[in-house]
py3Dmol code that shows the C-alpha trace and the ligand (Angstrom):
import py3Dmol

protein = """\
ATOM      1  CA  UNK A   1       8.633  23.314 -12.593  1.00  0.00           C
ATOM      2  CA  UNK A   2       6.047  26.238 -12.751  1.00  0.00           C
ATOM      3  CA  UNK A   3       4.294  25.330 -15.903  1.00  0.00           C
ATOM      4  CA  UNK A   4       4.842  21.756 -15.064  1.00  0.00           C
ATOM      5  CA  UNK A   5       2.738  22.215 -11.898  1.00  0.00           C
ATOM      6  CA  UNK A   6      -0.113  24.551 -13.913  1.00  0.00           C
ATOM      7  CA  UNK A   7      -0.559  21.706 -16.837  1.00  0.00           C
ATOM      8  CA  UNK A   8      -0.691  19.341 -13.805  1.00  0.00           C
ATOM      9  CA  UNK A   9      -3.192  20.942 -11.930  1.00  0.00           C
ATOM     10  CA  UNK A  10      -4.752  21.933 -15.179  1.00  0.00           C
ATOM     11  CA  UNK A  11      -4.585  18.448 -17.020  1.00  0.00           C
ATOM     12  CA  UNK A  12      -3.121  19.968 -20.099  1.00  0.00           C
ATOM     13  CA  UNK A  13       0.009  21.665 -21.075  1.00  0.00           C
ATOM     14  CA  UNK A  14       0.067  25.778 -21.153  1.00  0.00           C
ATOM     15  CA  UNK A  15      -3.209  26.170 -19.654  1.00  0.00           C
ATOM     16  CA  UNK A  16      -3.553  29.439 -17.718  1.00  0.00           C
ATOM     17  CA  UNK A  17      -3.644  29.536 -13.694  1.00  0.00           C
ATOM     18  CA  UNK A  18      -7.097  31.156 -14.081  1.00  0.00           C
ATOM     19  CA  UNK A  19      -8.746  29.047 -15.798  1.00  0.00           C
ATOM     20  CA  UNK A  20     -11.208  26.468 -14.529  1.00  0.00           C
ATOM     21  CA  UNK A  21      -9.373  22.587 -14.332  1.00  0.00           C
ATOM     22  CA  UNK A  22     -10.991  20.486 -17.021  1.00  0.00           C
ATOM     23  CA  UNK A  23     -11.374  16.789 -17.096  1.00  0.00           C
ATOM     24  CA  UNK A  24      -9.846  15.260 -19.956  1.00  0.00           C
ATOM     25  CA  UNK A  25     -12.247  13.519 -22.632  1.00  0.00           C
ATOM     26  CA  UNK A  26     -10.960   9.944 -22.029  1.00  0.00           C
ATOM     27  CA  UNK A  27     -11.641  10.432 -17.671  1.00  0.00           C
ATOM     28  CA  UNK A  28     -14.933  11.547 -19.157  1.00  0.00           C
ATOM     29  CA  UNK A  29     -16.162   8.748 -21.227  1.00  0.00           C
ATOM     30  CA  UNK A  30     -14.550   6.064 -19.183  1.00  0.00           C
ATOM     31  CA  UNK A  31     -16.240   7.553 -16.192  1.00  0.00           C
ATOM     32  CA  UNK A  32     -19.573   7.765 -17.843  1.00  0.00           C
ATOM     33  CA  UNK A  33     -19.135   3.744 -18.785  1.00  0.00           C
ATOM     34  CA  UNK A  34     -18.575   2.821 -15.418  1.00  0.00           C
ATOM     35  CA  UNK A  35     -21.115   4.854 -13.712  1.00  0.00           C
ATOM     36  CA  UNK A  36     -23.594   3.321 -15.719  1.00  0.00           C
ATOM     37  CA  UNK A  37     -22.228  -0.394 -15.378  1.00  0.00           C
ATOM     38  CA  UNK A  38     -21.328  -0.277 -11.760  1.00  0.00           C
ATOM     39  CA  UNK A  39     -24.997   1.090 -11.095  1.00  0.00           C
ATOM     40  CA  UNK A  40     -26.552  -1.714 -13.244  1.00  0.00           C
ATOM     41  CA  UNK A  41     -24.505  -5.154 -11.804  1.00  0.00           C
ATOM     42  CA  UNK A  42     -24.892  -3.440  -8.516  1.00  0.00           C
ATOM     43  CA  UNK A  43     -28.659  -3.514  -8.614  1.00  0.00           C
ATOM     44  CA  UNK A  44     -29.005  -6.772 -10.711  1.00  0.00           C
ATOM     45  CA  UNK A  45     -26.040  -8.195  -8.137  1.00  0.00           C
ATOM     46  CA  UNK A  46     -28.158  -7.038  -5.086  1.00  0.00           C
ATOM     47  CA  UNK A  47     -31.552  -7.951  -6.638  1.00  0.00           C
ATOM     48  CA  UNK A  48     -30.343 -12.208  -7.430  1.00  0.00           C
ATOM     49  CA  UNK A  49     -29.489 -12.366  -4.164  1.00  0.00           C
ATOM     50  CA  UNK A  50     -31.829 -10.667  -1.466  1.00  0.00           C
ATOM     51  CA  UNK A  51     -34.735 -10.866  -3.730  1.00  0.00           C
ATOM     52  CA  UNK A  52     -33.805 -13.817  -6.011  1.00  0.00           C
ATOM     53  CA  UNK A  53     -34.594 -11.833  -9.122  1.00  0.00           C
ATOM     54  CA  UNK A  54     -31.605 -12.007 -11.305  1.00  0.00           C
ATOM     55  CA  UNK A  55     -31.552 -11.211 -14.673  1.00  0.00           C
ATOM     56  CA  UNK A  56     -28.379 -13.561 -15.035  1.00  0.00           C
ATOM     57  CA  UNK A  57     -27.998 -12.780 -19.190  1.00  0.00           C
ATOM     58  CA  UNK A  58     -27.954  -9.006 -18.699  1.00  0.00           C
ATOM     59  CA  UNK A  59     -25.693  -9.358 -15.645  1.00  0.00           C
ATOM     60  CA  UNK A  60     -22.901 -10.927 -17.546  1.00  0.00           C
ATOM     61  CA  UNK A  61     -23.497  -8.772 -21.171  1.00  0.00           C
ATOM     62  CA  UNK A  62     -23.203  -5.578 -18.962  1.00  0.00           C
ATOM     63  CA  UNK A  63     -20.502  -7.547 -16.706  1.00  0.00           C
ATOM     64  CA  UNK A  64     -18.276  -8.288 -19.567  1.00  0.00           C
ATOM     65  CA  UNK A  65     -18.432  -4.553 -20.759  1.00  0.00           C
ATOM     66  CA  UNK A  66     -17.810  -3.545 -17.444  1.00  0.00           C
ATOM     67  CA  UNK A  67     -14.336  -5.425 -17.552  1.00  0.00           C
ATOM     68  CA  UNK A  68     -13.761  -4.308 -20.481  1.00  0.00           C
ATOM     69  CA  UNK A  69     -14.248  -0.410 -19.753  1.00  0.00           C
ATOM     70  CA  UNK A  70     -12.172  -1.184 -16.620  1.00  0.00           C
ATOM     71  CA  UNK A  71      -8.910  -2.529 -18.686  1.00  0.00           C
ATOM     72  CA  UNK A  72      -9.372   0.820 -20.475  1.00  0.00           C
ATOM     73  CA  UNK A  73      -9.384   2.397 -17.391  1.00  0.00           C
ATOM     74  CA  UNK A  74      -6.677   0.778 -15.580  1.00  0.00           C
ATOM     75  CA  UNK A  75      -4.741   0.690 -18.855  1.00  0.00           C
ATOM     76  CA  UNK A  76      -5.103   4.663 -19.508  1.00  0.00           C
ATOM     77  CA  UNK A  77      -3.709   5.244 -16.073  1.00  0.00           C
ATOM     78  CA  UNK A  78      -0.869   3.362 -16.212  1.00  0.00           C
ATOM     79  CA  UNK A  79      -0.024   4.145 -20.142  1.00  0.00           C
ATOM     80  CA  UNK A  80      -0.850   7.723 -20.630  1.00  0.00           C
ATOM     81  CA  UNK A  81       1.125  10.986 -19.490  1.00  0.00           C
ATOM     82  CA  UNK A  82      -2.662  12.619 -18.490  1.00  0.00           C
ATOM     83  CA  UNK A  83      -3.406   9.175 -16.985  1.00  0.00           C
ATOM     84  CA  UNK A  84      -0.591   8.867 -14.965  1.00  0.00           C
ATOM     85  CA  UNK A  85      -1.434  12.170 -13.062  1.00  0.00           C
ATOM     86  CA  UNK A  86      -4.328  11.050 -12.492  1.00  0.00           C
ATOM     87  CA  UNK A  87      -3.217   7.484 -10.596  1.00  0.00           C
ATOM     88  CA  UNK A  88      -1.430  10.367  -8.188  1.00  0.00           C
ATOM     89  CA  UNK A  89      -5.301  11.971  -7.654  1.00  0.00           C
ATOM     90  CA  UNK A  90      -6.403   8.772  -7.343  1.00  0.00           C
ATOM     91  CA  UNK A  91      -3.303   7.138  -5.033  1.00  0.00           C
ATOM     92  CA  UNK A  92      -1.748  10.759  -3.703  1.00  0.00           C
ATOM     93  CA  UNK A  93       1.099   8.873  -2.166  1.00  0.00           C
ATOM     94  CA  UNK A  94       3.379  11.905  -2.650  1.00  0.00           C
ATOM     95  CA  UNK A  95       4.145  14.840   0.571  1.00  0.00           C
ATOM     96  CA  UNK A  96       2.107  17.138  -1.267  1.00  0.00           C
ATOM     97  CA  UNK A  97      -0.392  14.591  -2.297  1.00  0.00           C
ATOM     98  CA  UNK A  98      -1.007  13.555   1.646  1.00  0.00           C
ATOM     99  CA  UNK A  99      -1.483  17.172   2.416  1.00  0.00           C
ATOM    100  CA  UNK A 100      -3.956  17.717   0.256  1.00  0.00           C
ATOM    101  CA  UNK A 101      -5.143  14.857   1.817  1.00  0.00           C
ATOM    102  CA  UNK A 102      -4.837  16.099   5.090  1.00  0.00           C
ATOM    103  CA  UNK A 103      -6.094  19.946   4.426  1.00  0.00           C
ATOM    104  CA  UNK A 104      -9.378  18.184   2.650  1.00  0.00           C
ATOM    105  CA  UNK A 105     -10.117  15.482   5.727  1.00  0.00           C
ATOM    106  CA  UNK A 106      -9.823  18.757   8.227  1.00  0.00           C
ATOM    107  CA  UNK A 107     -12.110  20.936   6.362  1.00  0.00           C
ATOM    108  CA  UNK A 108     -14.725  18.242   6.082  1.00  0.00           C
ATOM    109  CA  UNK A 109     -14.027  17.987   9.924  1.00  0.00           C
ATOM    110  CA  UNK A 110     -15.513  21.520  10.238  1.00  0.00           C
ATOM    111  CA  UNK A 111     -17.997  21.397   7.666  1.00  0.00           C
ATOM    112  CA  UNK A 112     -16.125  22.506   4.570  1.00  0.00           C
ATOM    113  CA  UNK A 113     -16.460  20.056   1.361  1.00  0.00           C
ATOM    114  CA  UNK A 114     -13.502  20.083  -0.782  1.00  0.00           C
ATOM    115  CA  UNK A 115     -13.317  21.330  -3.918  1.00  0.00           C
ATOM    116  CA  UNK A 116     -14.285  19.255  -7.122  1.00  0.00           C
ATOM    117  CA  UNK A 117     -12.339  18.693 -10.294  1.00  0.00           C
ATOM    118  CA  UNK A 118      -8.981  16.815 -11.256  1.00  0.00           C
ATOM    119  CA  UNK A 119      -6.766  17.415  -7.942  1.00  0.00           C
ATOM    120  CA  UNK A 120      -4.993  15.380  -5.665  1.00  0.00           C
ATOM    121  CA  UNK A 121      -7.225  15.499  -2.209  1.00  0.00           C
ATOM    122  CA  UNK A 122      -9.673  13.337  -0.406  1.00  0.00           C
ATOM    123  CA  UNK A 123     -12.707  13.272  -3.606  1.00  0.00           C
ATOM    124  CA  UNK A 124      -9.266  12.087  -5.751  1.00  0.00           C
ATOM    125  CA  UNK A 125      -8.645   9.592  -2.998  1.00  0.00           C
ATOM    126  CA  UNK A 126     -12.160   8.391  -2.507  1.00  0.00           C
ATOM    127  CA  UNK A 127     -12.455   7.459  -5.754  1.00  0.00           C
ATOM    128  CA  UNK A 128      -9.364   5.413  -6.575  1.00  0.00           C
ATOM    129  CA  UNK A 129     -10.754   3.099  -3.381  1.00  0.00           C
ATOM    130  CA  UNK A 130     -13.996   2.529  -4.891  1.00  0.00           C
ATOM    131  CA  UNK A 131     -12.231   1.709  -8.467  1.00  0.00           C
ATOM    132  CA  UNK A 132     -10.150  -0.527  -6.831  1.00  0.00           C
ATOM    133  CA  UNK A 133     -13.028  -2.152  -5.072  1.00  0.00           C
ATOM    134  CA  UNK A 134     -14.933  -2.430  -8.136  1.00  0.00           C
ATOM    135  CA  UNK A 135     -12.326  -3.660  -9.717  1.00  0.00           C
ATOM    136  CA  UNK A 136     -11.766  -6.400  -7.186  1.00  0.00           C
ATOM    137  CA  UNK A 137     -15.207  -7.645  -7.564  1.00  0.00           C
ATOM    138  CA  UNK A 138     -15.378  -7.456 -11.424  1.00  0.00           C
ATOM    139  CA  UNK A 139     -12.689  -9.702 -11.082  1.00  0.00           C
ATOM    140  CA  UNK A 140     -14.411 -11.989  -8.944  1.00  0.00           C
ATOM    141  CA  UNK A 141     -17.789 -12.434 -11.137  1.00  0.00           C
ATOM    142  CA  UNK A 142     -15.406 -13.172 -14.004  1.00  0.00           C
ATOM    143  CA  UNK A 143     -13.806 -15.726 -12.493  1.00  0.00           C
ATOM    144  CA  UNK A 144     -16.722 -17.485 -11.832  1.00  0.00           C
ATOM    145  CA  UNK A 145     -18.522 -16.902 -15.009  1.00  0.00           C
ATOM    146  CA  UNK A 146     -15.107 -18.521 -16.564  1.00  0.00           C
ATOM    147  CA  UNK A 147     -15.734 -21.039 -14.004  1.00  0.00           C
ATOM    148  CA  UNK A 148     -19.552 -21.666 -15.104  1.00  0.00           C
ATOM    149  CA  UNK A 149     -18.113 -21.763 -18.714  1.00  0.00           C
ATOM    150  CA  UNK A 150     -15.161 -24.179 -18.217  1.00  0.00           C
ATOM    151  CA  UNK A 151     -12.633 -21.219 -19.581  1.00  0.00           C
ATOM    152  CA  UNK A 152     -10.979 -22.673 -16.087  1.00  0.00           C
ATOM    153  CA  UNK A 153     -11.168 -24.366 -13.208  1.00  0.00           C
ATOM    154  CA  UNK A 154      -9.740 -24.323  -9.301  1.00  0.00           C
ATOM    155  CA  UNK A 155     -11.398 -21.417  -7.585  1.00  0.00           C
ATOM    156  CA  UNK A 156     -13.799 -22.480  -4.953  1.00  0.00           C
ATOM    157  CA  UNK A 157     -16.930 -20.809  -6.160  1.00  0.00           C
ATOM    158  CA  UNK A 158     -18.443 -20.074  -3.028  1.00  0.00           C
ATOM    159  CA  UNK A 159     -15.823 -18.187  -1.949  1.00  0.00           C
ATOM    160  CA  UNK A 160     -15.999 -16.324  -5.077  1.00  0.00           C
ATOM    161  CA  UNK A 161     -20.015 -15.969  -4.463  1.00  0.00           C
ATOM    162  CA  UNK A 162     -19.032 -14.531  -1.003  1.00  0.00           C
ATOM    163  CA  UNK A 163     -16.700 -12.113  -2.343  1.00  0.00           C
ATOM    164  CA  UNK A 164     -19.394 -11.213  -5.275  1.00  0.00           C
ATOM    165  CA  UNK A 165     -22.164 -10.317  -2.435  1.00  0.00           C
ATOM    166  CA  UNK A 166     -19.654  -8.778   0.460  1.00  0.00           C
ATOM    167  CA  UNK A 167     -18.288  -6.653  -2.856  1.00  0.00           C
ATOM    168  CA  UNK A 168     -21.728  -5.699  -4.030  1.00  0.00           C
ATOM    169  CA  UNK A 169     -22.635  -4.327  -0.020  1.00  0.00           C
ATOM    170  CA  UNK A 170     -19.237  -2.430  -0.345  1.00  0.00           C
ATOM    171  CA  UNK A 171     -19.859  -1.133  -3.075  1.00  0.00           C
ATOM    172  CA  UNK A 172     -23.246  -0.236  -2.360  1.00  0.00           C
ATOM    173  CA  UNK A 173     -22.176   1.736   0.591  1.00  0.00           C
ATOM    174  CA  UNK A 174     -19.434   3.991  -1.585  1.00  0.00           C
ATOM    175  CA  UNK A 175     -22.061   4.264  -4.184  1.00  0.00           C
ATOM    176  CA  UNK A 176     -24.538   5.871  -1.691  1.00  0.00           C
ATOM    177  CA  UNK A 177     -21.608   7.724  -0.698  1.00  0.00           C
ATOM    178  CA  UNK A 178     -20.921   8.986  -3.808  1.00  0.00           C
ATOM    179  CA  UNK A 179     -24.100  10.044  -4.308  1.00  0.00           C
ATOM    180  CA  UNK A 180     -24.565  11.610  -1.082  1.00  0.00           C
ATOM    181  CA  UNK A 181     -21.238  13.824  -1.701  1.00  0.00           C
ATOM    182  CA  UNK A 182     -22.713  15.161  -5.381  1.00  0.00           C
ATOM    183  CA  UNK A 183     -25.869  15.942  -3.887  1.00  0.00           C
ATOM    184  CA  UNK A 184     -24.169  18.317  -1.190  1.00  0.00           C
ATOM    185  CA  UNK A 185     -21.678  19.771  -3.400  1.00  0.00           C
ATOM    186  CA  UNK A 186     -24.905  20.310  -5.717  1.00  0.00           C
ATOM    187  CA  UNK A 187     -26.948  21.955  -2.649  1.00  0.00           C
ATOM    188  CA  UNK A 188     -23.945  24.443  -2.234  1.00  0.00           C
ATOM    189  CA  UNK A 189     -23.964  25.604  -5.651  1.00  0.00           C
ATOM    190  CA  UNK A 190     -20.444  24.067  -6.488  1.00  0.00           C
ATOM    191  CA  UNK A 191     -19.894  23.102 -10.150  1.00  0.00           C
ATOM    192  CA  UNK A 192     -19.678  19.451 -10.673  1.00  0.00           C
ATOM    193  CA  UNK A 193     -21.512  18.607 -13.339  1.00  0.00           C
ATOM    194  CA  UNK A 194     -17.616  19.157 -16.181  1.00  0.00           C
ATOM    195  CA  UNK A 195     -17.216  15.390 -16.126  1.00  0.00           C
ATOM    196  CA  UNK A 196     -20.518  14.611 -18.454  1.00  0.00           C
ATOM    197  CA  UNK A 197     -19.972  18.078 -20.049  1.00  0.00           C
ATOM    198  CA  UNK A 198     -18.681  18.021 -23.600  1.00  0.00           C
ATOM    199  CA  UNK A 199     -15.942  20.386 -23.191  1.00  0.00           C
ATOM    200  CA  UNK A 200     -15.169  18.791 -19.365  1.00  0.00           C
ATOM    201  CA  UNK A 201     -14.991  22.143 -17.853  1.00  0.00           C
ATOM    202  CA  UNK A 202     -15.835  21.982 -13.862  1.00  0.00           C
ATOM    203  CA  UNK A 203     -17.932  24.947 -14.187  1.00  0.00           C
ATOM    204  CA  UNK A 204     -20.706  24.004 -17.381  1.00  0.00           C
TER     205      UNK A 204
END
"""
ligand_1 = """\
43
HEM
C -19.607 -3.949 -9.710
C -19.560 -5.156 -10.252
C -20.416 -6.323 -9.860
C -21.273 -6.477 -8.812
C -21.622 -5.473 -7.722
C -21.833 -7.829 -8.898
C -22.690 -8.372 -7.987
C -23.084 -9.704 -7.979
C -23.824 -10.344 -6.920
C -24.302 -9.670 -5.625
C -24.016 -11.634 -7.279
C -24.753 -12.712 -6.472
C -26.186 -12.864 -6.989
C -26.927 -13.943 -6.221
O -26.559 -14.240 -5.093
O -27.912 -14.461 -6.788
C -23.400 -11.823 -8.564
C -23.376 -13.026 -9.264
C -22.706 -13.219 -10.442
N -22.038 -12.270 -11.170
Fe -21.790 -10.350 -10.661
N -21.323 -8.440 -10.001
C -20.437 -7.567 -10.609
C -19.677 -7.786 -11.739
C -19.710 -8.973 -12.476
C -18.910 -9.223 -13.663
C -17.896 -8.244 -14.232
C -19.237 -10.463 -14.099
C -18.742 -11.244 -15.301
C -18.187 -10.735 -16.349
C -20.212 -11.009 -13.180
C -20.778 -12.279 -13.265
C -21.520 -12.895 -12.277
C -21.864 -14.311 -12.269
C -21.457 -15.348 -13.300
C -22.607 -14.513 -11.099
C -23.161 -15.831 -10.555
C -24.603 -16.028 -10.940
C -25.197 -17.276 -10.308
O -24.774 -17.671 -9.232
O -26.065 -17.813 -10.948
N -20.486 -10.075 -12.216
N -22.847 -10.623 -8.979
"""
view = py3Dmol.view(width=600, height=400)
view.addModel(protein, "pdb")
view.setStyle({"model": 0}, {"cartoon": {"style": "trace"}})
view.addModel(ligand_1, "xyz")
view.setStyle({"model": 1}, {"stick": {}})
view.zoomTo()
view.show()
């Protein structure tokens, strides 16, 4: 049960209590892809409709990789032992998962950010609801681009436009979030920056 919970906590098996957590390569890369995807249908998404500038072409290349990198995604998580401990960071419906939960939402409450790096807690938690967000409205603009290109038929597509621009303000907010949260864990010194390192090390 004790080395159990050290290559959980640690993300791989006989990994020393003292050493720093480390972010396995395929949370890295996958991670990276989305970033950049979400970032780019976001703004192209946002720019079509409040400023009716919308580089449609790019919007469904990047769109398509997007859903691709996201079946990777969902499909490491569900297939893979490293994966799988992950979904609990991501969903920590476990006691000990909620507590972390719990400890993480009452430090913030007093000023205290919680820790980065592959854990179950509230960062963990934060980001399985924006994947599943982002998920939901990847979902959407393929639907309707299947729509546009007969692959099927039957969804009303302004419903699905709806959900494509409600989606794209939700995400926008998280996104700022996220962004927000980095900067202040950067501010404070903590190291964040393991997830684009090579080695995946929270401190690089
Ligand atoms: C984070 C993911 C995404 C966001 C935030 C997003 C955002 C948006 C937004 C806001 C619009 C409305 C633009 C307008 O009103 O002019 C839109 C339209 C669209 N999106 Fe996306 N999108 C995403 C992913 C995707 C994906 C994965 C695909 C397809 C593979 C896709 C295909 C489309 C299509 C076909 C349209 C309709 C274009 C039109 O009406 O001419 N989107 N998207």
């Amino acid at each position: 049960m004790g080395s159990d919970l050290q290559s959980d906590i640690l993300g791989r098996p006989g990994a020393q209590p003292e050493e720093e957590p480390v972010w396995p390569g395929a949370a890295r890369w996958i991670h990276l892809g989305l970033l950049l995807s979400v970032t780019f249908q976001m703004v192209t998404g946002l720019a079509g409709w409040l400023l009716g500038v919308f580089p449609f072409a790019w919007h469904v290349r990047v769109g398509l990789f997007l859903v691709t990198i996201l079946g990777l995604q969902w499909g490491w998580l569900w297939i893979t032992l490293q994966g799988r401990r992950t979904l609990g960071y991501l969903f920590p419906w476990t006691p000990r998962g909620f507590s972390a939960l719990a400890k993480d939402v009452v430090g913030l409450s007093r000023g205290v950010l919680a820790p980065p790096g592959p854990r179950p807690g509230l960062p963990g938690f934060m980001h399985g609801i924006f994947l599943l967000s982002v998920t939901l409205v990847a979902l959407s603009g393929l639907t309707l681009l299947g729509e546009f290109r007969g692959w099927w038929s039957g969804v009303p597509m302004g419903t699905l436009l709806t959900t494509l621009r409600m989606g794209a303000l939700a995400v926008a907010i998280q996104w700022l979030g996220h962004v927000g949260m980095v900067i202040l864990h950067a501010i404070k010194g903590d190291s964040i920056w393991g997830i684009f390192s090579r080695r995946g090390r929270t401190s690089s």
